[in-house]
C-alpha positions as YAML, in Angstrom:
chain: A
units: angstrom
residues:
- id: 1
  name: UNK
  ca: [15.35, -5.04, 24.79]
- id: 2
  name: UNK
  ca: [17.59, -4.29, 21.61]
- id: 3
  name: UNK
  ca: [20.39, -1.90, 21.63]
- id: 4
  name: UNK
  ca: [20.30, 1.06, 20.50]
- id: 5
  name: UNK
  ca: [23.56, 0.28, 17.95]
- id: 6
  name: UNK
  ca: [21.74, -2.90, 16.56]
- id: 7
  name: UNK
  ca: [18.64, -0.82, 15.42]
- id: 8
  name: UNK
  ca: [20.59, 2.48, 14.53]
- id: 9
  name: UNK
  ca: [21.86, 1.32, 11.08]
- id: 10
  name: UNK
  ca: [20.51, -0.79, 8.35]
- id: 11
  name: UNK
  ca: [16.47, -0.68, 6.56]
- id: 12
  name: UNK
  ca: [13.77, 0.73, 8.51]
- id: 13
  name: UNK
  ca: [11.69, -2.63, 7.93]
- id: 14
  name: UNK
  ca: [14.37, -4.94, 8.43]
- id: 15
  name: UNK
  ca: [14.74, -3.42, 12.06]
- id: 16
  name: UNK
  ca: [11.21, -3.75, 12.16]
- id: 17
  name: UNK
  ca: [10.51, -7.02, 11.34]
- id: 18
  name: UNK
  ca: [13.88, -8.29, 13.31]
- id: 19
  name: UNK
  ca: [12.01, -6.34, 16.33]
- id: 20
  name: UNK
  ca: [8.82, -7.93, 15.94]
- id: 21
  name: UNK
  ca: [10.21, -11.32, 15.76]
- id: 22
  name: UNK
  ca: [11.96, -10.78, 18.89]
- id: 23
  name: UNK
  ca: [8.93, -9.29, 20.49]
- id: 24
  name: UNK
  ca: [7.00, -12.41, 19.65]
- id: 25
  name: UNK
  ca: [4.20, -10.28, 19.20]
- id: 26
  name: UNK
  ca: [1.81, -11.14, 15.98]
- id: 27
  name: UNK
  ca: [0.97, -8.25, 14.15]
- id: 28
  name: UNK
  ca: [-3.09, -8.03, 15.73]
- id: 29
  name: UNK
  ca: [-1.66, -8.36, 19.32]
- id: 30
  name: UNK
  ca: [1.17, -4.87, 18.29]
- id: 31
  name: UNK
  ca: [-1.92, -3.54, 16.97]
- id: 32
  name: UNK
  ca: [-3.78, -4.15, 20.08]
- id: 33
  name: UNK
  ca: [-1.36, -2.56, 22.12]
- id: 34
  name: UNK
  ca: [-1.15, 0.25, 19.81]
- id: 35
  name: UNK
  ca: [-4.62, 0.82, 20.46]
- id: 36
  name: UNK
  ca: [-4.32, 0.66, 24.21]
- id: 37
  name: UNK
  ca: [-2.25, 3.58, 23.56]
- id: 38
  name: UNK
  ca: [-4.70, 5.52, 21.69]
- id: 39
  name: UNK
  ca: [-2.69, 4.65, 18.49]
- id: 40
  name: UNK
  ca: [-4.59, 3.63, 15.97]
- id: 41
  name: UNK
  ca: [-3.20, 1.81, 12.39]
- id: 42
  name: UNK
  ca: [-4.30, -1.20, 10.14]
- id: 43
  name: UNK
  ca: [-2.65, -4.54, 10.75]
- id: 44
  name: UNK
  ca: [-2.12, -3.72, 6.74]
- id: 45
  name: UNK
  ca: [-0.27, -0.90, 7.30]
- id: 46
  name: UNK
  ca: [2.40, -3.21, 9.35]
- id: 47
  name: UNK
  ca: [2.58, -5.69, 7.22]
- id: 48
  name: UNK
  ca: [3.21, -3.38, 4.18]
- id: 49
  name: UNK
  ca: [6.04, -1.53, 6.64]
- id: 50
  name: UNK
  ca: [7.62, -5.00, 8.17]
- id: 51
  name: UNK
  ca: [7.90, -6.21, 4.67]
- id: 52
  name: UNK
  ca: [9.21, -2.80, 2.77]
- id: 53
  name: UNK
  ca: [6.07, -2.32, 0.37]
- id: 54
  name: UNK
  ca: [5.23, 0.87, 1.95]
- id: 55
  name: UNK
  ca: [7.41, 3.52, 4.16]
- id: 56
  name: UNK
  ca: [5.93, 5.47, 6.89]
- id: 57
  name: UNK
  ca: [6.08, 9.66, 6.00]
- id: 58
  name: UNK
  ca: [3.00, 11.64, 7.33]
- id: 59
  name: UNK
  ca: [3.40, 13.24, 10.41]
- id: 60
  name: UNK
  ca: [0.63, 10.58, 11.45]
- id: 61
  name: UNK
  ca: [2.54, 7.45, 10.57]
- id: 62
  name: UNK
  ca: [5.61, 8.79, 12.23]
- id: 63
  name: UNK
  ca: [3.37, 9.17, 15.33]
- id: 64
  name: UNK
  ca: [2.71, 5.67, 14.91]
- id: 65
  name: UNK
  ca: [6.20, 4.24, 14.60]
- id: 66
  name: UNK
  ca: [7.45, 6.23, 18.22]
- id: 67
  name: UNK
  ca: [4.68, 4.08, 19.81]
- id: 68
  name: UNK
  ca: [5.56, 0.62, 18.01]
- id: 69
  name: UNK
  ca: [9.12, 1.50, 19.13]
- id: 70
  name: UNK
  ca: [7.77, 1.62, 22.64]
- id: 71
  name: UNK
  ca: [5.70, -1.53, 21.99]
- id: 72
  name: UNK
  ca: [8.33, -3.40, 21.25]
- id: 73
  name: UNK
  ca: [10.91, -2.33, 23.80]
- id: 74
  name: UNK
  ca: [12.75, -0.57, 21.63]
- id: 75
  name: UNK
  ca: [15.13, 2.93, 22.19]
- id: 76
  name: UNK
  ca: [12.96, 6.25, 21.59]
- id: 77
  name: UNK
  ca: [13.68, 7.18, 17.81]
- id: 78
  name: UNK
  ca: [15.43, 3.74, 17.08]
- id: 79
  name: UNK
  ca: [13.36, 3.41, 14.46]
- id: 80
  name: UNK
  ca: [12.63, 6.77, 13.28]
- id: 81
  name: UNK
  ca: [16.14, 7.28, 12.65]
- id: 82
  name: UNK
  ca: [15.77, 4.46, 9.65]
- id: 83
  name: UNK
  ca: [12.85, 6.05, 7.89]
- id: 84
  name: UNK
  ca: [15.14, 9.25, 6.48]
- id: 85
  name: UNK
  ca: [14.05, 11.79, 4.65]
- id: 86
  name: UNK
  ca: [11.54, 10.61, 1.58]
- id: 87
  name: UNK
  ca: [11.52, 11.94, -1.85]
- id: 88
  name: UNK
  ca: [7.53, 11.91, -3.29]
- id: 89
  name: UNK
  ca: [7.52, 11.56, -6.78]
- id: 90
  name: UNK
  ca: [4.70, 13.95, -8.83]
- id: 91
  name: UNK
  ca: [2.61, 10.48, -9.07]
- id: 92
  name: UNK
  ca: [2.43, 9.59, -5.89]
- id: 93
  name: UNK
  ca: [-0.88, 11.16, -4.82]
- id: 94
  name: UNK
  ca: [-2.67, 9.38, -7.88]
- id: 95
  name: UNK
  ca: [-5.12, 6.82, -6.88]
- id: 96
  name: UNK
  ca: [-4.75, 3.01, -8.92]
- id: 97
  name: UNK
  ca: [-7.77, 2.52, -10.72]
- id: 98
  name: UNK
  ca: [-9.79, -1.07, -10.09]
- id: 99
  name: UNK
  ca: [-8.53, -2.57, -12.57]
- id: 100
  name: UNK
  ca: [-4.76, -1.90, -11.16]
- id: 101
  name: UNK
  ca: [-5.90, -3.65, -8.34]
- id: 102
  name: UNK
  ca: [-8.13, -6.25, -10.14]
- id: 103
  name: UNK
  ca: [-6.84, -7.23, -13.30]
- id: 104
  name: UNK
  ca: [-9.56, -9.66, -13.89]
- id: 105
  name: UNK
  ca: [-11.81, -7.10, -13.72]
- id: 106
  name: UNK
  ca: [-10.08, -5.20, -16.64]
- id: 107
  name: UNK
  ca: [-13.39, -5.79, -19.42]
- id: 108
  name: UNK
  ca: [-16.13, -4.60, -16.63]
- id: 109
  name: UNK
  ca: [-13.91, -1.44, -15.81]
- id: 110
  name: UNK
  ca: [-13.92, -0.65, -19.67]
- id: 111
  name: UNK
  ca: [-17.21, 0.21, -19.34]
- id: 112
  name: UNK
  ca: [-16.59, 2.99, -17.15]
- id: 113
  name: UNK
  ca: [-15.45, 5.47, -20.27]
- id: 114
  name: UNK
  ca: [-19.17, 5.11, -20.87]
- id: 115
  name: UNK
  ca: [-20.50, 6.80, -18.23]
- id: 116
  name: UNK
  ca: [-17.33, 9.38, -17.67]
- id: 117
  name: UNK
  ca: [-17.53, 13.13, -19.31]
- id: 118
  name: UNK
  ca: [-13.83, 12.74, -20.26]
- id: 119
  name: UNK
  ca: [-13.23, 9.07, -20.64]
- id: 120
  name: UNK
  ca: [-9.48, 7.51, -19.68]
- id: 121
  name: UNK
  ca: [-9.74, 9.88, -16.81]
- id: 122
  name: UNK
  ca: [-10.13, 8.66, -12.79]
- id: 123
  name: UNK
  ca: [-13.45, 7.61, -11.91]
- id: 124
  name: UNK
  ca: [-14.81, 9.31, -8.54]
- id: 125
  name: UNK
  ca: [-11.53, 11.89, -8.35]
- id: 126
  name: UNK
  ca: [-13.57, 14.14, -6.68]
- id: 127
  name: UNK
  ca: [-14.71, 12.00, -3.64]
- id: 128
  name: UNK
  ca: [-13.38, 10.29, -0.61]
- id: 129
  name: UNK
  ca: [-14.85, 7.11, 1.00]
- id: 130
  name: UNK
  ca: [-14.92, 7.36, 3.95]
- id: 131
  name: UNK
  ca: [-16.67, 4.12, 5.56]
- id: 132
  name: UNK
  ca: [-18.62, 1.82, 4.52]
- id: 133
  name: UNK
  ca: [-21.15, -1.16, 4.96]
- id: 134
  name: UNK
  ca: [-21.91, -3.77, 3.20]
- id: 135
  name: UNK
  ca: [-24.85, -6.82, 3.99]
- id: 136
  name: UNK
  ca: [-25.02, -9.80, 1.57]
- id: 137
  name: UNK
  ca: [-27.86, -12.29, 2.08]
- id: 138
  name: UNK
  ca: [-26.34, -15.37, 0.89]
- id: 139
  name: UNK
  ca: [-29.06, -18.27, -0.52]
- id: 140
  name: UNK
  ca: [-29.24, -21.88, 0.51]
- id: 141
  name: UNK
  ca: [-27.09, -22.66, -2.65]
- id: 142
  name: UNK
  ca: [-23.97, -20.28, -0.68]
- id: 143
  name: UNK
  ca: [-25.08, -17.84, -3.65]
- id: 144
  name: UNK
  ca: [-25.14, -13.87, -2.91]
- id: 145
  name: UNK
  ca: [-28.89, -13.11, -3.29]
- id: 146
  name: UNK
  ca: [-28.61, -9.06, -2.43]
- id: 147
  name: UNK
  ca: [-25.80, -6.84, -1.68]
- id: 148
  name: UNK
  ca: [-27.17, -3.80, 0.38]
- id: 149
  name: UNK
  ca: [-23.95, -1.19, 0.86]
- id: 150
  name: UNK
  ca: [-24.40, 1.76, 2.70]
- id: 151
  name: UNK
  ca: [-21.59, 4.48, 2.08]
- id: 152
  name: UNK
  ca: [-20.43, 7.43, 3.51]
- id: 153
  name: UNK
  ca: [-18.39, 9.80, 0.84]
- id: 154
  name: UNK
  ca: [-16.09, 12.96, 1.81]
- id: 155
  name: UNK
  ca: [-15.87, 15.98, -1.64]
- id: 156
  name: UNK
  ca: [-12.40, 16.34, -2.41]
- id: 157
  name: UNK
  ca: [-13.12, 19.25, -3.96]
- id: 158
  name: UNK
  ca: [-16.59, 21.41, -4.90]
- id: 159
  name: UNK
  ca: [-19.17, 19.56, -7.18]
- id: 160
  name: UNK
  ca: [-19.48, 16.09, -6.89]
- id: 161
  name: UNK
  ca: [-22.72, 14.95, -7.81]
- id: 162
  name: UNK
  ca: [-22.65, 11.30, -7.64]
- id: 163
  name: UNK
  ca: [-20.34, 7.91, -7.04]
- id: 164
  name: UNK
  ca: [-20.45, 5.15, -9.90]
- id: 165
  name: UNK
  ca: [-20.02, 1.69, -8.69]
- id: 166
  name: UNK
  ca: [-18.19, -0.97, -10.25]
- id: 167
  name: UNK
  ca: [-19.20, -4.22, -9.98]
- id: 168
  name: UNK
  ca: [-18.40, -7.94, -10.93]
- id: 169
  name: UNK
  ca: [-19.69, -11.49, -9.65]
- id: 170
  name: UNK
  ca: [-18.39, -14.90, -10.08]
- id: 171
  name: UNK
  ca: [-17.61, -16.36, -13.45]
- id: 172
  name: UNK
  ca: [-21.08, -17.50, -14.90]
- id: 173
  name: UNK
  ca: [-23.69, -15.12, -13.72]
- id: 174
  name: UNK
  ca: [-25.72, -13.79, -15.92]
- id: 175
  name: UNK
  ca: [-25.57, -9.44, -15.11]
- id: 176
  name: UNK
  ca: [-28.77, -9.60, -16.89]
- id: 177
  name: UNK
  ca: [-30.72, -11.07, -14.14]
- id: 178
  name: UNK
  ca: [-28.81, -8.54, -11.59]
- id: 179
  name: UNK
  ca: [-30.79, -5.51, -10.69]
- id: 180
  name: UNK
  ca: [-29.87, -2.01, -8.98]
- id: 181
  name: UNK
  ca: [-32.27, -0.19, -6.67]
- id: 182
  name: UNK
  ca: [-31.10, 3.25, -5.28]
- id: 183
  name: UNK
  ca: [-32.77, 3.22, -1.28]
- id: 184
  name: UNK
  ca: [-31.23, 6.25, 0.46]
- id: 185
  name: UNK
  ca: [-29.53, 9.25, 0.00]
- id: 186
  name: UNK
  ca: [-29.06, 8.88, -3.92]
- id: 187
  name: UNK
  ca: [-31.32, 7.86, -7.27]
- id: 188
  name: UNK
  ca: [-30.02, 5.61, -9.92]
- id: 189
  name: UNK
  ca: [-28.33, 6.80, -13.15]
- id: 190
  name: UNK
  ca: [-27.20, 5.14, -16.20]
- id: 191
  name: UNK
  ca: [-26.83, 1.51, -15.92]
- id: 192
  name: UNK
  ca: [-24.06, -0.35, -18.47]
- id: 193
  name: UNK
  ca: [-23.80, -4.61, -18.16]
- id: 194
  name: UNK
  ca: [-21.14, -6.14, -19.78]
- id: 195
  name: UNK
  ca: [-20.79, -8.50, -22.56]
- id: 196
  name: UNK
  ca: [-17.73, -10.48, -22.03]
- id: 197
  name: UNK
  ca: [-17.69, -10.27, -17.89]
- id: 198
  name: UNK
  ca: [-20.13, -10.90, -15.18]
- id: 199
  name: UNK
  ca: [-19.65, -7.11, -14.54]
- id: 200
  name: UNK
  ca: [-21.63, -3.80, -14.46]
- id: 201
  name: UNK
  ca: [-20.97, -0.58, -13.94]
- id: 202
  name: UNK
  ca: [-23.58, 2.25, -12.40]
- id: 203
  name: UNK
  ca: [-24.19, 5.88, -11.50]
- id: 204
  name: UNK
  ca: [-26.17, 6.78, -8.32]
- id: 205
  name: UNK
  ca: [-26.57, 10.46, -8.53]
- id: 206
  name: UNK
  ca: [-26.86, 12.93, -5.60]
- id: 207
  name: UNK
  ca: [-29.13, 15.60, -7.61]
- id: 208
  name: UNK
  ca: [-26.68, 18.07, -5.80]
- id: 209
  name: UNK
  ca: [-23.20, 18.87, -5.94]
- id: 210
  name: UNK
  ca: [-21.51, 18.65, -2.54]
- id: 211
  name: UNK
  ca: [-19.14, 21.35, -0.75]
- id: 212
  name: UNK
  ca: [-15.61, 20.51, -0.59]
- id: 213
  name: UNK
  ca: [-14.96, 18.82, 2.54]
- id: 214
  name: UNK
  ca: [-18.72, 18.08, 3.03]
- id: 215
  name: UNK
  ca: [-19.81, 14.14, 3.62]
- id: 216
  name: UNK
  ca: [-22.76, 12.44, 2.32]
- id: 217
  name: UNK
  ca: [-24.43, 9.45, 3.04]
- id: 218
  name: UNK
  ca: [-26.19, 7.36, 0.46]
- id: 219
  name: UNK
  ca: [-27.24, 3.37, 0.08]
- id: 220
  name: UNK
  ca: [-28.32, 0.84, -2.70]
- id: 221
  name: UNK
  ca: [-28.83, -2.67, -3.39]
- id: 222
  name: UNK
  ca: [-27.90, -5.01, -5.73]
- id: 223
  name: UNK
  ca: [-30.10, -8.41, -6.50]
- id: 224
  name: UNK
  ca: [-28.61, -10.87, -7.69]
- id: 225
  name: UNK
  ca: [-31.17, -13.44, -9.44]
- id: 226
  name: UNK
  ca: [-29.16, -15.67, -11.10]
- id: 227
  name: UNK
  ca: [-25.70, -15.48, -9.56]
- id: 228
  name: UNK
  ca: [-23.32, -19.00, -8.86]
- id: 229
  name: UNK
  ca: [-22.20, -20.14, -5.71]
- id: 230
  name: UNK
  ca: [-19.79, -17.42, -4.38]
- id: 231
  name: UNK
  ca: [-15.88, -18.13, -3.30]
- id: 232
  name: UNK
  ca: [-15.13, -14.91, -1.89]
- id: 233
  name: UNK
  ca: [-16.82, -11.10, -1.38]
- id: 234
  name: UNK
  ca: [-13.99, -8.11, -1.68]
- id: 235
  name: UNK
  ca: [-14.35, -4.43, -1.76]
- id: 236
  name: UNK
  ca: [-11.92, -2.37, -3.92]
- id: 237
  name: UNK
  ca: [-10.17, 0.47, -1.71]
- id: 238
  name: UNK
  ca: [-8.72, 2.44, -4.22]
- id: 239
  name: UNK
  ca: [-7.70, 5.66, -1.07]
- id: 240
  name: UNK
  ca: [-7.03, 5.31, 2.57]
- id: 241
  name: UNK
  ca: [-10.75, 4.24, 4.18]
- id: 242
  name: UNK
  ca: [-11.74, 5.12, 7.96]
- id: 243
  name: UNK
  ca: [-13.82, 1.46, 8.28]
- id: 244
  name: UNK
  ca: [-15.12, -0.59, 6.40]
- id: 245
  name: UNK
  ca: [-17.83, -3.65, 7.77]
- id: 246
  name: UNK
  ca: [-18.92, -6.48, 6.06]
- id: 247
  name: UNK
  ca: [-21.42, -9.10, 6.94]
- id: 248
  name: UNK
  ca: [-22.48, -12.22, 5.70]
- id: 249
  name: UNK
  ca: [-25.98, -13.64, 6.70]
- id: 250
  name: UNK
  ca: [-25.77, -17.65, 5.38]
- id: 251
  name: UNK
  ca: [-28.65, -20.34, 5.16]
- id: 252
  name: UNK
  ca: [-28.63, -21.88, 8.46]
- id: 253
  name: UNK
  ca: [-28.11, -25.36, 5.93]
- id: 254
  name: UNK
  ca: [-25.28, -23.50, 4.03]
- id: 255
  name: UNK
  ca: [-22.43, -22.82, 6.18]
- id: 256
  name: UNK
  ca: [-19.63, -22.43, 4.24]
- id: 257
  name: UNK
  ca: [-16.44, -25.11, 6.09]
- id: 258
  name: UNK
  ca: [-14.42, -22.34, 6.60]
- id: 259
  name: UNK
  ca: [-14.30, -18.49, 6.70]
- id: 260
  name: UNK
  ca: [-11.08, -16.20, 6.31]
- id: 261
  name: UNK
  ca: [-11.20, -11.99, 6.59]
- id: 262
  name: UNK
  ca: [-8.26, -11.32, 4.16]
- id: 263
  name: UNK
  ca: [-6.47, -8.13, 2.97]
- id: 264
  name: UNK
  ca: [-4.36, -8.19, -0.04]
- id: 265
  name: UNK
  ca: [-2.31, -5.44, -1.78]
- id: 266
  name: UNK
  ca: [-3.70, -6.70, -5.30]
- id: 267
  name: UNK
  ca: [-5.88, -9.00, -6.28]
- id: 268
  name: UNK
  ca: [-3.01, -11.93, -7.66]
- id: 269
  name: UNK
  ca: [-1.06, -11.49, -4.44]
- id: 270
  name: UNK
  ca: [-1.02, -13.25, -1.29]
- id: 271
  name: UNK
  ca: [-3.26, -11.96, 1.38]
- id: 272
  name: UNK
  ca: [-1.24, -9.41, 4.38]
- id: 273
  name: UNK
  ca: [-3.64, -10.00, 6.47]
- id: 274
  name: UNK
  ca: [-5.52, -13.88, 7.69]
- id: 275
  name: UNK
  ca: [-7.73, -14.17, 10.08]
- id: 276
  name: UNK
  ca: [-10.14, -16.60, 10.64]
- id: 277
  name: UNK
  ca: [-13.56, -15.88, 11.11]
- id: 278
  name: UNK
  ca: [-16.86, -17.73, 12.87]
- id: 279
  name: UNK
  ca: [-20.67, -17.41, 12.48]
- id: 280
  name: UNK
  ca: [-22.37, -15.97, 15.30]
- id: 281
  name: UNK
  ca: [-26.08, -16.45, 15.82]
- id: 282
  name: UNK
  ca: [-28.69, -16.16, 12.85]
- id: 283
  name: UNK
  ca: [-25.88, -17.55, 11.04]
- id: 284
  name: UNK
  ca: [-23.88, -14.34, 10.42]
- id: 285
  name: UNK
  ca: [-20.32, -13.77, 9.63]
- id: 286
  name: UNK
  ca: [-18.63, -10.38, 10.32]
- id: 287
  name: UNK
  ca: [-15.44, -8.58, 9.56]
- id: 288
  name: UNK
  ca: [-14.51, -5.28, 10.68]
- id: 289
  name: UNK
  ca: [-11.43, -3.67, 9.22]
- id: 290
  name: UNK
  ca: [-10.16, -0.12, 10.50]
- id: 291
  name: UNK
  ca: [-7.71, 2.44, 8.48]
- id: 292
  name: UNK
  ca: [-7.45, 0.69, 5.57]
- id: 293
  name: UNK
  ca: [-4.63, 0.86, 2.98]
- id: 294
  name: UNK
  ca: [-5.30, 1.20, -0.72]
- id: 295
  name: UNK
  ca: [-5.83, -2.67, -1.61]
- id: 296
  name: UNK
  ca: [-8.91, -5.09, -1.57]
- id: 297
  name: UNK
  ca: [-10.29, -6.10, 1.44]
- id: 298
  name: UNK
  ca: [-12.76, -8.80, 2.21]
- id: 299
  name: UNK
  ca: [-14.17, -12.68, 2.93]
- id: 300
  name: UNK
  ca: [-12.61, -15.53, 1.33]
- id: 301
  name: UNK
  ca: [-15.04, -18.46, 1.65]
- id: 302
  name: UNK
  ca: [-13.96, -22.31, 1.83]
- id: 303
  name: UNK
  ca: [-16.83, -25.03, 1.26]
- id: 304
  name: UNK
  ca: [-15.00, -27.89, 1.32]
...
């Protein structure tokens, strides 16, 4: 166990980090015993805190850092004692936009002016998403065929009417051949492809406007007819996200040689999170990622 006087001064995620080394805990083991203690975080979440990209402040994270300091066999508020008091600037609420996050997908997300009421201004500000699911069929050429997504939004505040997806594919697919089919829960809007990405953007509309507070379920798919051989599937989480599940279903012939559930802060960094994955039966490979962080989670796929 540390002493208290060795934790007492210095960064909050220097002590952290120092503690988890000694622990010799990885960071899905402290999140395991978390859990065990009815504590519940994303491994994200202690990454971004061991590394000092993000501070604990809610009263919830707080609740979370008495029970890693218990965890790791730590003094009661050695840790809280680092955190201090934290100054919010007037920004901080504001969401990053995709293309903050995915800079690559800067062209596709230029579309989305043409489907806003008051273009330059956040797309989806009045909804929260809360969970969701996504199923990609993947073809015998370890293409994505369809992307079925079911979604479960919270209103932020009265009147939303509808979510607009943005979405881009590997370099070299034509968006032409890529169709949109509204299944549950919504019907489709305005459709716009781009020119100069393999990206679309598209409104599924509600026909209602929600409550605030009230949730609402909705699903669509995506076919993709003439999409390349895919490297990697990612979701954009632009707000904190309950769950999130994504599966994989390959050609029995097409298994890709390796498999890796990643989280990343953006797109051009390094992922926080590695884990590798395996195919169960029927070929299917699954990740499940709770309490997510704003970032992009997802499958990176290795075929060689």
């Amino acid at each position: 166990m540390y002493q208290e006087r060795e934790v007492r001064s210095g960064s909050f995620h220097r002590a952290l980090s120092e503690a988890v080394e000694h622990r010799g805990l990885s960071l899905s083991r402290i999140r395991a015993h978390l859990a065990a203690r009815g504590v519940s975080v994303a491994e994200s979440t202690l990454s971004y805190w061991q590394r000092g990209l993000r501070h604990p402040s809610t009263p919830r994270s707080l609740d979370v850092v008495r029970a890693l300091e218990a965890v790791l066999g730590l003094p009661p508020d050695s840790l809280i004692v680092l955190i201090g008091p934290q100054r919010r600037s007037p920004g901080d609420d504001r969401r990053p936009s995709v293309a903050e996050l995915r800079q690559s997908w800067a062209e596709t997300c230029s579309l989305l002016d043409e489907l806003s009421a008051s273009p330059g201004t956040e797309g989806n500000a009045k909804l929260d998403v809360v969970t969701v699911v996504d199923v990609l069929t993947m073809s015998g050429e370890g293409r994505i065929s369809e992307i079925t997504s079911t979604m479960v939004v919270r209103a932020r505040e009265p009147g939303a009417d509808g979510f607009v997806v943005t979405h881009q594919d590997e370099p070299g697919t034509d968006m032409e051949a890529t169709t949109v089919f509204a299944t549950d829960g919504c019907r489709r809007g305005r459709v716009r492809r781009s020119a100069t990405s393999p990206g679309m953007v598209f409104e599924l509309l509600f026909d209602r406007g929600l409550a605030e507070g009230e949730t609402h379920t909705f699903a669509f798919t995506l076919r993709l007819a003439a999409s390349v051989r895919s490297t990697c599937f990612h979701r954009t989480v632009r707000s904190r996200m309950s769950a999130y599940l994504l599966r994989m279903r390959f050609d029995g012939g097409a298994l890709p040689a390796r498999c890796v559930k990643t989280v990343r802060e953006r797109e051009e960094l390094a992922p926080v999170v590695s884990e590798p994955l395996h195919p169960g039966p029927g070929a299917t490979v699954s990740a499940y990622f709770e309490e997510l962080d704003v970032g992009i989670a997802g499958i990176d796929l290795i075929w060689e």
